[in-house]
N, C-alpha and C positions, 0 to 999 in steps of 0.2 A: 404628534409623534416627533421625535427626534431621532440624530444618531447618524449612522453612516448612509451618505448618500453619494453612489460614481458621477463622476459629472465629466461628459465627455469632450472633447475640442475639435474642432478642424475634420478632418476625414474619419477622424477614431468615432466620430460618433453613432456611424456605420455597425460597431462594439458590441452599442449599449442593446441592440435585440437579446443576444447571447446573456446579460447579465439580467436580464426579464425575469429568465425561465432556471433561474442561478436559485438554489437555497438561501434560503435567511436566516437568523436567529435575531430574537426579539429580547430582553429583560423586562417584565409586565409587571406592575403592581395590579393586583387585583384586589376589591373590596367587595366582601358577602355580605348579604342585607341583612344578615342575624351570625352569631357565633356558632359554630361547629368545629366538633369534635373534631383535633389534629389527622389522627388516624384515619377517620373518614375521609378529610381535605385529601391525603396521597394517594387514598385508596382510589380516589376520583381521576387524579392525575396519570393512575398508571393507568385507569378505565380509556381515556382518550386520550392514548400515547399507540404508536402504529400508525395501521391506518382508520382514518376516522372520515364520516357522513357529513358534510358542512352543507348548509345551504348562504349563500352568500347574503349578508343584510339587503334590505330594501335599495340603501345610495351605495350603489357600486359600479364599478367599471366593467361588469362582466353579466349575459344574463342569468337570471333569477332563476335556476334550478342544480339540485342538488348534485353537489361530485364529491371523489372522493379524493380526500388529500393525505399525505404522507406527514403524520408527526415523529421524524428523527430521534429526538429524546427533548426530555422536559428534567429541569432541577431546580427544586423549592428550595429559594437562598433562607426566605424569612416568613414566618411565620406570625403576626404580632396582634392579637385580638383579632378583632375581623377583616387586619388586611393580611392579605399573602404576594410575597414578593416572587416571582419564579422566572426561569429562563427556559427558552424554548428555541428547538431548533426544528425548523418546519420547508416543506414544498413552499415552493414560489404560488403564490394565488392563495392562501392560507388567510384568512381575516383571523388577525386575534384577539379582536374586539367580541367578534362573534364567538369566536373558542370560548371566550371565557363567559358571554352568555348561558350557551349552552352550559358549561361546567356549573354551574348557579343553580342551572337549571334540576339539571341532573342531580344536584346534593341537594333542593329543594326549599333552598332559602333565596337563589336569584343572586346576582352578582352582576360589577361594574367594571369596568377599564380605567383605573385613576389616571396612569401613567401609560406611557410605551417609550422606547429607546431601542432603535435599531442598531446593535453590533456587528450584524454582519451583512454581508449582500455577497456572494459568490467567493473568490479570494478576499476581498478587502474587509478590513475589521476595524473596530473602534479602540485600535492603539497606530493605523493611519490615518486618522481623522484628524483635516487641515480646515482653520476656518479662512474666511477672505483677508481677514487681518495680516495670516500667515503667510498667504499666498503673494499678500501685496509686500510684504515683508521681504521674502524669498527674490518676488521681482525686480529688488531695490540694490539686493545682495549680487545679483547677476548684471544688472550695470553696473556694476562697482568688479566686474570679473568675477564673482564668485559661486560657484554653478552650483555649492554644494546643495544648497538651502532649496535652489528648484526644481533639481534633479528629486529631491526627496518628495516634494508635493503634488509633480504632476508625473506621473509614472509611465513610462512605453505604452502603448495598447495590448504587447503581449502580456501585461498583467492581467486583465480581464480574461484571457481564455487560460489561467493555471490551473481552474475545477474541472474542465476538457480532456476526455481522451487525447494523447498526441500522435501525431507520426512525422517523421522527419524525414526527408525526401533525396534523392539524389542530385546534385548541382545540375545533370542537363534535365532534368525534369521540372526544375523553378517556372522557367520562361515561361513552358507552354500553360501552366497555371496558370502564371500572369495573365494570359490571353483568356484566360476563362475555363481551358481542358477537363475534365473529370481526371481523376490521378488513377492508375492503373497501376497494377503491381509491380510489374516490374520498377519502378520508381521508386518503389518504397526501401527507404534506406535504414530504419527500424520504428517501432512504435512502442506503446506503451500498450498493457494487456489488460483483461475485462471490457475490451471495447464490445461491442453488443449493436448489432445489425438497427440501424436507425438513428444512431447517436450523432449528436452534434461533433463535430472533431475539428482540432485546432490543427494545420499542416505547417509544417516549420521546417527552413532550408537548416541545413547540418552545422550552421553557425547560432544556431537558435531564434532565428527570427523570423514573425508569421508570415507567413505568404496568404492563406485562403483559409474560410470555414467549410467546413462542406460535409454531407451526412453520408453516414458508412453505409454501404452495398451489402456489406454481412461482418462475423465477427472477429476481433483480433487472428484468433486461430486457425481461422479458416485464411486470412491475409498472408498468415507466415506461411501458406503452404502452398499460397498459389503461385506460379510462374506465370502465369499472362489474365486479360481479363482486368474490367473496372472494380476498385475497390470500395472509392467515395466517387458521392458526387459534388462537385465545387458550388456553394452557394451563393459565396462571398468574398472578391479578392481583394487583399489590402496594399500588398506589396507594387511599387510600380512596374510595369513591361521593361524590360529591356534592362535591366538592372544583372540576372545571370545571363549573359550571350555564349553563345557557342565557344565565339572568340576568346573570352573571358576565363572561362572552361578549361579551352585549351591550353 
């Protein structure tokens, strides 16, 4: 497999959980072991599109019994004798080696995995994909004073939580994050909505920048209506201590 991979640095590496359990999209070439009918091939595709029964292959990083995973949408680019080219956008944990098993299966001639080409992984896509070349490139450009070229290839760590519910917080409420706090409403200086009781959430001081990860207590709706009480709890803090002070505030 190729294609886009986040690659973390320094403290952001801290990130890379959150981008785990991040959606992916794939582009597959698939090869069927005999020719079938076009009509049938989509018919099949929209069969395990939803939610679909995987059991994971034998060599995998997860154990061996069946879940269920979320296929987002699926779009067949090519069609060419017995290969079929398609793109797929799927739950994180998704094998689409095994997808495409199974789909083989199911149309009853069996089928391969020629190819894979990872596109996406959470926010990040395969129109920012930098190789080392470029990076070393980039590095070469910023001795020379020139920021543009590294600012473009290694990006904030708030780029990794932009798939995130947000909420944005009040300046004397940063600190006590810092320290580790659970965020309580009154704090809450606005959010984004659909958030859903157990969600990973990204917290961001009112200039845009993360402070903590931490999982919602209940839902957006119920946040805009509360005056007192926990909302999230802090999982993860990124920002340093002492950075919003009272002093500072003031």
């Amino acid at each position: 497999m190729t294609g886009v991979l986040p690659i973390a640095l320094d403290r952001a590496t801290r990130i890379v959980q959150v981008l785990l359990s991040a959606g992916k999209e794939y582009v597959c070439l698939m090869h069927l072991h005999k020719e079938i009918n076009e009509e049938k091939i989509r018919e099949a595709f929209e069969k395990f599109s939803g939610e679909i029964k995987q059991l994971p292959p034998i060599r995998s990083a997860v154990k061996r019994q069946e879940r269920k995973r979320k296929i987002y949408y699926i779009k067949v680019l090519e069609i060419e004798g017995q290969n079929v080219l398609f793109k797929i956008g799927c739950q994180a944990g998704t094998y689409v080696r095994k997808y495409v098993f199974d789909l083989g299966k199911f149309l009853g001639c069996g089928a391969h995995m020629q190819q894979l080409v990872r596109t996406k992984a959470g926010p990040f896509n395969d129109q920012e994909m930098y190789t080392l070349h470029d990076l070393k490139d980039a590095y070469e450009f910023w001795r020379e004073s020139n920021e543009q070229f590294i600012r473009k290839t290694i990006k904030p760590f708030e780029k990794a939580t932009e798939h995130l519910g947000k909420i944005w917080v009040l300046d004397s409420t940063v600190d006590p994050l810092c320290h580790g706090a659970d965020l309580y409403a009154v704090g809450i200086g606005k959010l984004t909505t659909n958030i859903k009781k157990d969600d990973t959430l990204a917290i961001y001081t009112l200039k845009d920048e993360l402070i903590c990860i931490g999982t919602a207590i209940t839902d957006s709706e119920t946040m805009l209506k509360m005056e007192k009480g926990e909302a999230v709890k802090t999982t993860k803090v990124f920002m340093d201590r002492g950075k919003y002070t009272l002093k500072d505030i003031r």
